[in-house]
N, C-alpha and C positions, 0 to 999 in steps of 0.2 A: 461358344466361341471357337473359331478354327485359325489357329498358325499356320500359316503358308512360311516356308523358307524360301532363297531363292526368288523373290516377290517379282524383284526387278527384272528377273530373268524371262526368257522367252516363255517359257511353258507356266512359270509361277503370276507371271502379268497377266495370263491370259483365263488362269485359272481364278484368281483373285477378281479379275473382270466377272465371270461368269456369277461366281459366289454373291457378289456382290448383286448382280439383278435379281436372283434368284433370293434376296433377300434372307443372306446366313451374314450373321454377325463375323465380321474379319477381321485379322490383325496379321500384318505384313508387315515380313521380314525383310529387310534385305541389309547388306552391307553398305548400299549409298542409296541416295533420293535419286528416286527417276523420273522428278515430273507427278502431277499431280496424281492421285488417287481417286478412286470411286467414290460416291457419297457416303460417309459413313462408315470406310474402313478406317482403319487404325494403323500406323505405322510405327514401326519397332528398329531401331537400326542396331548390328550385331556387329562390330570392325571386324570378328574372326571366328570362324568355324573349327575348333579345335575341341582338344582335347578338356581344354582349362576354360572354356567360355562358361561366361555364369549366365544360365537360362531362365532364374530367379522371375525376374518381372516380365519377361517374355510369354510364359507357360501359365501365368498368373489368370485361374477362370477360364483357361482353354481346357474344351473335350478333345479335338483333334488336331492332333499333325499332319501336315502335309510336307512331305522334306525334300525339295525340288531343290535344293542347294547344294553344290558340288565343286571341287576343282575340276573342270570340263577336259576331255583328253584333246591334246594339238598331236599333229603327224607327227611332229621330230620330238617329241617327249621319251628317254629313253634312259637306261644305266637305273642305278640304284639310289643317285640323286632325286629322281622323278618318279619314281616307287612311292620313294620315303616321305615327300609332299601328297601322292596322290591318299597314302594309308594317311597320315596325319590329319586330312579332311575329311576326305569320306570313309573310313574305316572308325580310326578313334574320336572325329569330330562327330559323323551319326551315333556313335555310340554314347558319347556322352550327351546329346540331345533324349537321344532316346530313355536313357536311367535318369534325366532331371525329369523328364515329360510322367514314366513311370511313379515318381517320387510326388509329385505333382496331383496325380490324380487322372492323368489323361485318358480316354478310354481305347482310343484308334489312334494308330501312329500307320500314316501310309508312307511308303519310301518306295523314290522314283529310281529305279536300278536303270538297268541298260540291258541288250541285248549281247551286248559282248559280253556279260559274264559267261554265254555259250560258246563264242568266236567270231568270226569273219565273215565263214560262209557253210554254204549248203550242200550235200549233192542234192544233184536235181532232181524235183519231185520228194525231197523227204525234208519236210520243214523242223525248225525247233520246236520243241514242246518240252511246257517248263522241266518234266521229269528228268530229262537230257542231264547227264551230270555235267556239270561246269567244266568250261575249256580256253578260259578266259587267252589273250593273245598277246596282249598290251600292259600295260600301267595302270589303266585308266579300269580294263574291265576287270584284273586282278583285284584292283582295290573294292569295284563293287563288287562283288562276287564275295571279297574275306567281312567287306561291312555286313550284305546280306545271312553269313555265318552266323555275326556277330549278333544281328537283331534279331537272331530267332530264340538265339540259346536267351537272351534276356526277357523276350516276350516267354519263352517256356516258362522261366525263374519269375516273372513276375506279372503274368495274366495279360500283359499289354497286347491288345487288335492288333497285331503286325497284318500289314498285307503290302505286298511286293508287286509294283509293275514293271514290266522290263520293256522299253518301248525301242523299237528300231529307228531309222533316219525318221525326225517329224519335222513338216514342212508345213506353213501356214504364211500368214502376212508377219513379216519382221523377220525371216530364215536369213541366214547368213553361209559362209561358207562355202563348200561344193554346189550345191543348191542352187543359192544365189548365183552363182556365175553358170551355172548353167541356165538358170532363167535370161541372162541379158544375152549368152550367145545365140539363146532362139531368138529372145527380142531383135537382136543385130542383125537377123538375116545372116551369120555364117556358115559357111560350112561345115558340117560335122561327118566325121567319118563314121558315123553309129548308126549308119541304116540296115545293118543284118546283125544285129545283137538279141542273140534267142536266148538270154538269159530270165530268170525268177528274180523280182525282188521286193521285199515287202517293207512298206512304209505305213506312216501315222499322219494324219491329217491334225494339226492342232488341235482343231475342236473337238475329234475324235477321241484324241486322246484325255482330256479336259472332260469329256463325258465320261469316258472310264472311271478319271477318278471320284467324280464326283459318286460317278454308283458306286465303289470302295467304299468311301468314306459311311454311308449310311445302308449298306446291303447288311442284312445277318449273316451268310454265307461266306463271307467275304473274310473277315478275321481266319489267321492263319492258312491263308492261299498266294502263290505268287501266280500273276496272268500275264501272259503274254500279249500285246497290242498289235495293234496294225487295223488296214481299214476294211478287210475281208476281200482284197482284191490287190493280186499280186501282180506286177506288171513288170517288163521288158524294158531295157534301158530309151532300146527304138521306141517303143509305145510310151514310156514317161516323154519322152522328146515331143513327140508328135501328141500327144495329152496337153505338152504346156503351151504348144504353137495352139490348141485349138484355143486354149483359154485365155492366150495375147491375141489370136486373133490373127496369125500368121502361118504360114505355108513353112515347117524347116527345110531346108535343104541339106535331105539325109544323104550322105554316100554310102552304099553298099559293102563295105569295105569289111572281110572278114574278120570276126573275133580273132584269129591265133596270130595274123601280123600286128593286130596292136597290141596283142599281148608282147610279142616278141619285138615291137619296136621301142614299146615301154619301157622293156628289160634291157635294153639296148643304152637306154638312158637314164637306167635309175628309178624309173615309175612304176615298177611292178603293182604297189600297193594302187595305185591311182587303176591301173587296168584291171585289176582283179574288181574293185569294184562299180567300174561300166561293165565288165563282160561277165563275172562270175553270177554266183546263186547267194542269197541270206533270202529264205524264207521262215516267218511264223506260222503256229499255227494258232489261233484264237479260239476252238473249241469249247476249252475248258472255260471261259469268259461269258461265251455263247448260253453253255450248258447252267453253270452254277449260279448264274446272276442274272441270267436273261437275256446278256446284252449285245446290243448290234451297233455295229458303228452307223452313227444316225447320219453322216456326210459321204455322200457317195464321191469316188476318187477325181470323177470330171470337174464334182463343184468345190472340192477343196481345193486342186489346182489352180480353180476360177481364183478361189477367193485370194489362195497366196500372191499369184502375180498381177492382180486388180489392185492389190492392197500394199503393195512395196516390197514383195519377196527379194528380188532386186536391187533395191536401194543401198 
């Protein structure tokens, strides 16, 4: 039996979707009902991911964890009020999943980190690699980053598979956010001023990521490693544009408009963070994924594009 947290969530639906073909016995989690379930899985509802939650009948006959449940980071999350929530879930709420899961019997416990436990961005040409010591920026990757701490010293103290993903921006059918409204402004035919943007930036195709874990969860290699994600192809804010005009099926109407005025008209307005990341670097590197586990991202970047804006990225 595998626990999926997070069930209802984008990456945990999609992964519980998967499991479920693939015919592994599942039990999903999530805090609300979203709508029917696959044949066969199990649904578990949890009202709160803390400290004090009782995992008693949740954990009951499960070999693996899957922990895709998190307080998710928003822009304006900030001060010591939004620390204090983000550690309270994903710090002491993973941690005590993870010492019932141990106490329990479980054998693998995967937990979906972030890329921001490293930061924001890159220089150009030297990507993250997980050795990188943490440089977290926000609320959001502080907290993954001290949870990550957290689950290792437990996995040391008490034998449990820990193994760590940390996946950059993932995009597929159901993305919300930046994403999304970037998918309807291609759709819309506007203008964008993002036609000389010679940036690096590395993303995660759903299923891609979804195939990661799945190797995690049953690789031998894999206990005691954290891997970095992405699709093995980094690409240009210009080239994601012009990548998702080809997969709607539309011409964008790029303007030429140099990286440093919109950096500097940003700043002008308050946007800094929003131009840093159209113009700047976050690159991975997936080597060690490559090397240790065999594995390639099996969705090349054109048809995962396909698939997000075919399938409601937008909506």
């Amino acid at each position: 039996m595998i626990l999926v947290t997070g069930a209802s969530g984008f990456v945990g639906s999609a992964l519980v979707a998967r499991l479920a073909r693939e015919g592994h016995r599942v039990r999903a989690c999530s805090r609300r009902d979203s709508g029917p379930l696959p044949p066969g899985v199990q649904r578990v509802r949890v009202a709160d991911l803390g400290p004090q939650t009782d995992w008693t009948g949740p954990l009951e006959g499960v070999a693996a964890v899957v922990h895709a449940a998190a307080h998710v980071h928003v822009m304006d999350a900030a001060g010591a009020d939004a620390l204090d929530m983000f550690r309270r879930v994903n710090v002491a709420g993973s941690l005590a999943l993870a010492r019932a899961a141990a106490a329990a019997g479980v054998r693998r416990f995967v937990f979906i980190s972030s890329v921001k436990v490293h930061g924001e961005a890159t220089p150009a040409g030297r990507p993250f690699r997980e050795e990188d010591p943490p440089a977290p920026s926000d609320a959001y990757g502080i907290s993954k980053a001290e949870a990550e701490q957290a689950l290792q010293a437990l996995a040391a103290a008490t034998g449990l598979e820990l193994v760590i993903i940390r996946p950059p921006l993932v995009y597929g059918p159901g993305v919300k956010a930046n994403f999304a409204a970037l998918v309807r402004l291609v759709r819309r035919g506007w203008p964008l001023p993002l036609g000389a943007i010679d940036n690096r930036r590395s993303l995660v195709a759903l299923d891609n990521l979804v195939d990661l874990i799945l190797t995690c969860l049953h690789h031998p290699r894999a206990p005691g490693q954290v891997f970095l994600a992405s699709d093995g192809q980094d690409l240009s804010t210009t080239a994601l544009i012009r990548g998702l005009g080809a997969a709607i099926g539309r011409v964008p109407l790029l303007l030429p408009v140099p990286a440093v005025l919109l950096q500097v008209a940003a700043a002008l307005v308050g946007k800094s963070a929003v131009a840093q990341r159209l113009c700047g670097n976050l690159q991975v590197d997936i080597a060690r994924a490559r090397q240790l586990l065999g594995w390639t991202p099996p969705v090349p970047v054109q048809e995962g594009l396909r698939r997000a804006v075919q399938q409601g990225a937008d909506r």
